[in-house]
C-alpha positions in Angstrom: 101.4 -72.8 92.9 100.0 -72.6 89.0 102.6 -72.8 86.1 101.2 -69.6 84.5 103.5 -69.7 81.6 106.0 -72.7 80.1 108.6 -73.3 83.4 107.2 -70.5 85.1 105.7 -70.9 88.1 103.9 -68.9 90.8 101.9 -68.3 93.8 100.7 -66.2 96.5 100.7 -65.6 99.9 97.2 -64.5 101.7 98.8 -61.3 103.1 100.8 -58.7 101.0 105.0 -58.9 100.9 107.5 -58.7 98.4 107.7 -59.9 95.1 110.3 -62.4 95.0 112.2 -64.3 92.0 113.8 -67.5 91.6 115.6 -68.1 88.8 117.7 -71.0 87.3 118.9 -72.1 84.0 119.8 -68.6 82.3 122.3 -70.9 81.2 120.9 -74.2 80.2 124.1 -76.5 81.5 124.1 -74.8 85.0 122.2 -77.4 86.7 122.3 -76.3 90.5 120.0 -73.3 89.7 117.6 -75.4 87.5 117.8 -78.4 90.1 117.1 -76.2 93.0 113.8 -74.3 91.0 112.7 -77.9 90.8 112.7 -78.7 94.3 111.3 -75.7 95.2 108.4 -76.1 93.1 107.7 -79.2 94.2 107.7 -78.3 97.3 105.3 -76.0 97.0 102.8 -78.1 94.8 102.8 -80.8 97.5 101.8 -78.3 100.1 105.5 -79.3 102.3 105.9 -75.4 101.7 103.1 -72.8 102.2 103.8 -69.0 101.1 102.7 -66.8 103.8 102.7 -63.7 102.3 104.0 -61.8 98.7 104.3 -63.5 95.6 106.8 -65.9 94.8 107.5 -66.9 91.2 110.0 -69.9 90.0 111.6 -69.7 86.6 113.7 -72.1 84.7 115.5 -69.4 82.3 116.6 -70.8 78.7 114.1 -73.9 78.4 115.6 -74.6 75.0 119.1 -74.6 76.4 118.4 -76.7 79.1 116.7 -79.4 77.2 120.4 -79.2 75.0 122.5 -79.2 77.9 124.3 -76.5 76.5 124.6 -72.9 78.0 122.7 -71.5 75.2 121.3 -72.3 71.7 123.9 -70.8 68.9 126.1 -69.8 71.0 123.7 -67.0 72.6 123.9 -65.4 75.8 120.4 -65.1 77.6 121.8 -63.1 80.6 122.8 -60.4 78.2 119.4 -59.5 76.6 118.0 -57.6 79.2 118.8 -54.0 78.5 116.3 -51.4 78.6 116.7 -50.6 75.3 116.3 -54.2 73.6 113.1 -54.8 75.8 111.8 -51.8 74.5 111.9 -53.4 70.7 110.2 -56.7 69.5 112.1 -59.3 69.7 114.5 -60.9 67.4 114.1 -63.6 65.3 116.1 -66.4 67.4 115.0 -68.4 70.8 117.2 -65.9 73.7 115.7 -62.8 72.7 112.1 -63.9 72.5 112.5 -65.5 75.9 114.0 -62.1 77.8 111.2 -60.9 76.7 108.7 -63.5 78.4 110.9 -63.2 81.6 111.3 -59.4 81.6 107.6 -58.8 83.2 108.3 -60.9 86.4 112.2 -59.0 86.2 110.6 -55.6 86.2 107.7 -56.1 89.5 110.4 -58.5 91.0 111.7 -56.8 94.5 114.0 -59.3 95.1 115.6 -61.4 92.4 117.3 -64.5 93.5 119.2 -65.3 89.8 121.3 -69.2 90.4 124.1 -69.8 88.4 127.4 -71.8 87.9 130.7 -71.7 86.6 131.9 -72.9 83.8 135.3 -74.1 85.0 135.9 -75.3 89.0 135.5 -72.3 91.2 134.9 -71.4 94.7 131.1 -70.4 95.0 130.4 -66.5 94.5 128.1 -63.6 94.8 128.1 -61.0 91.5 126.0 -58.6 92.2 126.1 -54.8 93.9 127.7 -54.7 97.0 125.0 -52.3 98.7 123.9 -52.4 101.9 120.2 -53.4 101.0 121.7 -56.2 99.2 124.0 -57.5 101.8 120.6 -57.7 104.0 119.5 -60.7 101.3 122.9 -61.9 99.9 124.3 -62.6 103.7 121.7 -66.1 103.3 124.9 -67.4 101.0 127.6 -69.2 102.4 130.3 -67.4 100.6 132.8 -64.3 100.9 133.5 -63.2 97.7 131.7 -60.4 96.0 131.9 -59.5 92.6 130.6 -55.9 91.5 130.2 -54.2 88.1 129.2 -50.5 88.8 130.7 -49.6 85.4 129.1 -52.3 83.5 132.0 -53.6 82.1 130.4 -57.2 81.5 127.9 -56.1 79.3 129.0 -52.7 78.3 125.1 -51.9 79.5 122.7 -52.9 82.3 121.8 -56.2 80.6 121.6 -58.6 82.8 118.5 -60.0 85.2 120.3 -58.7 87.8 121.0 -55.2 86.4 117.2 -55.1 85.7 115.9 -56.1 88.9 118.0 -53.3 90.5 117.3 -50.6 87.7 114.1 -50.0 88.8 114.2 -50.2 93.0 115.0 -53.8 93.6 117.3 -55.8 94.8 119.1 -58.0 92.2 120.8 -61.0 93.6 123.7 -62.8 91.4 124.6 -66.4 92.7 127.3 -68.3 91.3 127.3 -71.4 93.2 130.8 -73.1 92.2 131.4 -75.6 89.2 128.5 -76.1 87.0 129.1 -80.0 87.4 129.4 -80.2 91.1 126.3 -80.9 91.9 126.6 -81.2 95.7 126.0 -77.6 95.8 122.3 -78.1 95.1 121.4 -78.6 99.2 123.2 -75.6 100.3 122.6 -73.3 97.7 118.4 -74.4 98.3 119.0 -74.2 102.1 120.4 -70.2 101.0 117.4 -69.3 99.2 114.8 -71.1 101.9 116.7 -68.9 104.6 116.1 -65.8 102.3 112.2 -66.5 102.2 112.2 -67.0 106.1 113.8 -63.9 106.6 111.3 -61.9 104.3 108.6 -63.9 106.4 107.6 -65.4 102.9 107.3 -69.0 104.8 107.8 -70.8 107.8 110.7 -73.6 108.2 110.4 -75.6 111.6 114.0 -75.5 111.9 115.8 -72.0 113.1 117.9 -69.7 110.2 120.8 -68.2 111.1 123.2 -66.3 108.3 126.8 -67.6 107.5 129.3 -65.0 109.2 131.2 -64.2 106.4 134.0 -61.3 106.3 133.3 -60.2 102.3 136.2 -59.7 100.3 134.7 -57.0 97.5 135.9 -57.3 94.4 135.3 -54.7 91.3 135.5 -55.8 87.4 137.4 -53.2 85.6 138.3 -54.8 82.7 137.6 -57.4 79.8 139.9 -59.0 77.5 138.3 -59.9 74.4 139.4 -62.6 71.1 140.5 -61.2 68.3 141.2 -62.7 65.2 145.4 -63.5 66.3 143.6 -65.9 68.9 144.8 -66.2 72.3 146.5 -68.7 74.6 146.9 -68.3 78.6 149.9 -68.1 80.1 151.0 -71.9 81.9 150.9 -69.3 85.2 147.1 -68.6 84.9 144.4 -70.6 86.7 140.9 -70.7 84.7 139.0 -70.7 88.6 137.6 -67.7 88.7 139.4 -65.8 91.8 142.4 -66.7 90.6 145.4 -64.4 91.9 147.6 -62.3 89.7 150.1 -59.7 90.5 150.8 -56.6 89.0 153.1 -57.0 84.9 152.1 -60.7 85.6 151.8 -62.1 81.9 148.2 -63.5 81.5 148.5 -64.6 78.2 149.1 -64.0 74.4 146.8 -62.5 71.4 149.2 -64.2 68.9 152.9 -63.2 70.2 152.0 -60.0 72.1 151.9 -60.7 75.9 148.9 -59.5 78.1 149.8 -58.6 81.0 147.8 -57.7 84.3 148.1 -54.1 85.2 147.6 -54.2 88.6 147.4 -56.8 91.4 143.8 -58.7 91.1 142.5 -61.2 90.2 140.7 -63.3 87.1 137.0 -64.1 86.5 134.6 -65.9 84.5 137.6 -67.1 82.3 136.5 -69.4 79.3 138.2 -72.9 78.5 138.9 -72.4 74.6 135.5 -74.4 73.7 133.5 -71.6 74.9 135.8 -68.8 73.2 134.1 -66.6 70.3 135.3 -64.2 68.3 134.9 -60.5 69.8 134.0 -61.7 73.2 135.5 -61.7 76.6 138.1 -64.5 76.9 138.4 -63.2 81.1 137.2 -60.5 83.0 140.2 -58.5 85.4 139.1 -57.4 89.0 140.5 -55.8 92.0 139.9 -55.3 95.3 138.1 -52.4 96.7 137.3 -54.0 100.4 
């Protein structure tokens, strides 16, 4: 394993297999994803792992973020800079965009994408990501039963995440959202997840057996976002910020100023932001429902 660019990482097997992507630290305070590229790597540079076959690369996302501890420099969003369109221009003058631009080559021959995040607020570990067949065969490896899908691209308005890139040209796109970003006993299970992935592509060889979770999947869709304005907002004393969190149908979520928002249907809340990550014109929460 060679670091062929800065915190990029790869090597290859002696027979031919998939192209495979792990990547931490889109978001430079999410530490299970950056802690778990880590191990791996040095795993493989000691020689306690051995890649069989394929190509596996390891990517630590926003290097400047994570050397901040922040989720991103300016307030930027890495893991929305990947649409067709803005890879198709130079990139702008400011640290995100010129680095989707150095990821976007392993994104684009990746055929699977293993992308490791966290959440911002305590949450029960999830999967975001489509909730096709060919990707259940890789995201079963994770120990959870909550799927998140975003056929309609509500998130980004766009394909314009890793995710969404990975699977716009053939691949499989893999989302991981491994629970509070500060809980950082997640980091075994979520590396034993992506180890049992690379056994069952026959990338390596673990002397211990693999077996998948048996999860039931509850399937959740996002179908809509609720974005500051300049009234501000306040949640409701009702609301949970864990993503997940139930809500029925007229439920009052919140208020822009004095006027109520109110859920429309029964679902449930994701990715909500605490106020210190709230900016102007962006999504305070995201509404879901169920759909299996």
């Amino acid at each position: 394993m060679k670091e062929i660019i800065s915190n990029v990482w790869q090597v290859e097997g002696s027979l031919p297999g998939p192209q495979l992507v792990v990547l931490g630290g889109i978001h430079g305070d999410e530490l299970t994803g950056i802690e778990v590229v880590k191990i791996l790597r040095d795993k493989f540079l000691s020689g306690e792992l051995v890649l069989k076959k394929g190509t596996l690369t390891l990517a630590l996302g926003n290097e400047a973020a994570i050397k901040s501890g922040v989720r991103g420099t300016d307030g930027r969003n890495l893991n929305r800079l990947f649409s067709k369109k803005l890879l198709a221009e130079p990139a702008e003058d400011f640290y995100e965009s010129k680095r989707a631009q150095t990821l976007a080559p392993f994104l684009n021959s990746a055929d699977i994408l293993l992308d490791l995040h966290a959440t911002y607020c305590p949450s029960k570990s999830f999967l975001a990501c489509a909730a096709s067949s060919r990707h259940e065969k890789v995201f079963r490896w994770f120990d959870t039963d909550l799927v998140l899908t975003d056929p309609n691209y509500v998130t980004g308005g766009e394909a314009v995440t890793t995710d969404e890139l990975v699977d716009g040209h053939g691949g499989i796109g893999i989302c991981f959202e491994a629970g509070w970003q500060k809980d950082l006993s997640l980091i075994p299970t979520t590396l034993k997840s992506v180890l049992s992935v690379l056994v069952d592509q026959e990338m390596i060889e673990l002397s211990e057996s693999v077996e998948p979770p048996k999860n039931d999947y509850k399937i959740f869709e996002v179908v809509r976002k609720v974005i500051l304005t300049e009234v501000g907002f306040r949640y409701s004393d009702s609301v949970s910020l864990a993503s997940f969190a139930e809500v029925k149908k007229d439920q009052v979520l919140g208020y822009h100023g004095e006027t109520p928002e109110l859920a429309e249907a029964d679902g449930v809340l994701v990715f909500q932001k605490a106020e210190a990550q709230w900016q102007l014109g962006h999504p305070v929460f995201f509404f879901a429902k169920r759909i299996r």
